[in-house]
N, C-alpha and C positions, 0 to 999 in steps of 0.2 A: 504494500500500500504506500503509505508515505517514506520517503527515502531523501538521502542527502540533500538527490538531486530538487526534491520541493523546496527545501531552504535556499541551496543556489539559486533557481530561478526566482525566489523573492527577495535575493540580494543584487539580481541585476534589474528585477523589475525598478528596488529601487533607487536602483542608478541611472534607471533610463525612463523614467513614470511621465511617460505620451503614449498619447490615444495612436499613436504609429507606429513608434515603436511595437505596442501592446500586438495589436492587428498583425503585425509583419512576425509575431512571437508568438501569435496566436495555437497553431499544432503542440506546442512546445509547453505552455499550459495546460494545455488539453493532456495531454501525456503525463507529466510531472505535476502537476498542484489538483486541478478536478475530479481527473477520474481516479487518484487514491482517495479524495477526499468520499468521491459518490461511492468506492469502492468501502471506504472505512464505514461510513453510513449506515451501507448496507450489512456488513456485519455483525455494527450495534444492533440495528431492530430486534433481533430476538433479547437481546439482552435488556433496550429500553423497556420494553414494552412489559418486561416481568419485573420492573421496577414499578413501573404502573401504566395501565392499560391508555392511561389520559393524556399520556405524552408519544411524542409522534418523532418519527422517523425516517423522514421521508429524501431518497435518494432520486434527487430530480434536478437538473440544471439549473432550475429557475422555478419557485416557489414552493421549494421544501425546505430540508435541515441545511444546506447548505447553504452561506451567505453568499451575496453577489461580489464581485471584486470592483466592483464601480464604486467612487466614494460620494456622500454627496457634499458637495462645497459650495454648496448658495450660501450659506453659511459661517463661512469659515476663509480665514487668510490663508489659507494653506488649499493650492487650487489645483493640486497638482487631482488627474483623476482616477488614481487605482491602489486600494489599501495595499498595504508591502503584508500582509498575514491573511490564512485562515479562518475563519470566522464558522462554525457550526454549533448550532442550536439546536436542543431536541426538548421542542416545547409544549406546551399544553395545547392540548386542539383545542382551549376555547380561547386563546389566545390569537389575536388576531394579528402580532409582531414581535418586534424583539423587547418588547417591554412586557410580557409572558410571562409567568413562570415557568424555568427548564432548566437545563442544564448543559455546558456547556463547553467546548473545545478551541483554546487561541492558540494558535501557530505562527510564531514568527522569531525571525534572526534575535529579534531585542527579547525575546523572552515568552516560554510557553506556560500555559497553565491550565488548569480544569477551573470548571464555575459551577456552583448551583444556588438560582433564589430567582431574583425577581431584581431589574433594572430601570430605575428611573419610572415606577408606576405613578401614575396621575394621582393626582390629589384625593381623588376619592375611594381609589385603592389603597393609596398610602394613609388614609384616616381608619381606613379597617382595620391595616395591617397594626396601628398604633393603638386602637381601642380593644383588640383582641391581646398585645402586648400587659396591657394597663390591667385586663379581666383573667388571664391564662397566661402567666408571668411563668408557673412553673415547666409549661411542654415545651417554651421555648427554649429555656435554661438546659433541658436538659439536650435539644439540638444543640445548641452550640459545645456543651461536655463531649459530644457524639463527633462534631469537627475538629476540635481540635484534637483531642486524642487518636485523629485518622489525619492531622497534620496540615486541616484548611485554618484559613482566619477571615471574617467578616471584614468585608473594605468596601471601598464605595465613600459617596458625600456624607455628608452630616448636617443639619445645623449649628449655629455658634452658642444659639440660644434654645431653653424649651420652646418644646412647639405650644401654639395655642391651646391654653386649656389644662395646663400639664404644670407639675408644682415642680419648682429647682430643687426639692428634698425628693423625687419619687426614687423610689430604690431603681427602676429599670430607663431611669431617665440617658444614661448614653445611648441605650436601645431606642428607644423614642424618637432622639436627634435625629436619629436617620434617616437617610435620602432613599436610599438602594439597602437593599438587604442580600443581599450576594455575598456569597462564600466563597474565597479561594484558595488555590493549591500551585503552588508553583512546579513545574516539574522538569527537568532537563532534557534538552533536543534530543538526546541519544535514546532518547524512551521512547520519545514518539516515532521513531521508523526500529524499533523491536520487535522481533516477527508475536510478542504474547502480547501486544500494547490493546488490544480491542478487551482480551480480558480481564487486565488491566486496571484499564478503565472502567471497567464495568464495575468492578469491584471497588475502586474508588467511591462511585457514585452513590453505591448504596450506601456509603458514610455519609450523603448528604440526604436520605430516606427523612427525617426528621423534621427538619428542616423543611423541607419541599412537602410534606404532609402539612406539615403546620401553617405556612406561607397560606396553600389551597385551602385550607381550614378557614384561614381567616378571611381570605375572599368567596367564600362560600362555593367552593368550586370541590367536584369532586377529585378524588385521587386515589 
């Protein structure tokens, strides 16, 4: 599946990140970065799917687990148009983006890692996730026992201050502050093109079972 040769080519995509170059390198992606990534995919399904049936797996060029390599830059000084990493998400079918809860796989020259939680949810997913925090303090506590003893750590924004509604004495107030509820694991290049890296991962993941039960709990979402 994944091998050297994917890092190289996202160490020269970015050395050379135009829409020409891309196109003229285009077979060469195709070989080295997609189809291990649709090939990896497709390995995980059985494994996602016995994590739980709500999360999806889907090996398809274009709108499954895999991300797109177009970046988008309306947004942003940096105009260049093709992420230099891998990007896969295997999310909740009732999720209709990458702001989902799932779980997830970064591939890149700067640093690889596993993910599970939930990124950047809207304000009124993030008022559940913090009123469910505030009512059922202890099933979270014990997800996070469950990551780090499996060697993730919660990262992501925060606020500076309580959120709305929230006392600066609450015992689960740095929980609170939070933006993203995302767990990570950092893990070295030489894992990810290991011919046992699918199960792995997979075993990884079920260290973030907790967690992602409890996230789905609190958005009233099954799992």
């Amino acid at each position: 599946m994944f091998s050297q040769k994917s890092f190289s080519f996202l160490s020269l995509l970015a050395s050379n990140n135009q829409r020409e170059w891309f196109k003229s390198h285009q077979a060469q992606y195709e070989d080295e970065v997609r189809t291990p990534a649709l090939k990896f995919i497709e390995a995980m399904q059985p494994h996602i799917l016995s994590l739980s049936p709500r999360l999806t797996a889907v090996p398809k060029k274009v709108g499954g687990s895999l991300m797109r390599p177009q970046r988008d830059a309306r947004f942003s000084k940096d105009k260049t148009p093709y992420k230099t990493n891998v990007g896969i998400q295997f999310r909740h079918f009732q999720g209709k983006d990458v702001h989902a809860p799932g779980l997830y796989l970064h591939i890149a020259n700067e640093g690889c890692f596993l993910g599970a939680g939930i990124w950047h949810p809207d304000s009124k997913a993030l008022n559940r996730i913090r009123t469910c925090l505030d009512e059922n303090p202890n099933a979270y506590k014990k997800a996070l026992a469950q990551l780090r003893a499996a060697g993730f750590e919660m990262e992501g924004d925060s606020l500076v201050r309580p959120p709305r509604g929230y006392d600066k004495d609450h015992p689960m107030l740095d929980e609170l502050k939070r933006k993203d509820f995302i767990a990570i694991k950092n893990i070295d290049a030489k894992q990810v093109y290991d011919k046992d890296f699918v199960n792995w991962c997979a075993n990884e993941f079920k260290q973030t079972q907790k967690l992602m039960g409890y996230l789905c709990f609190a958005l009233d979402l099954d799992y």
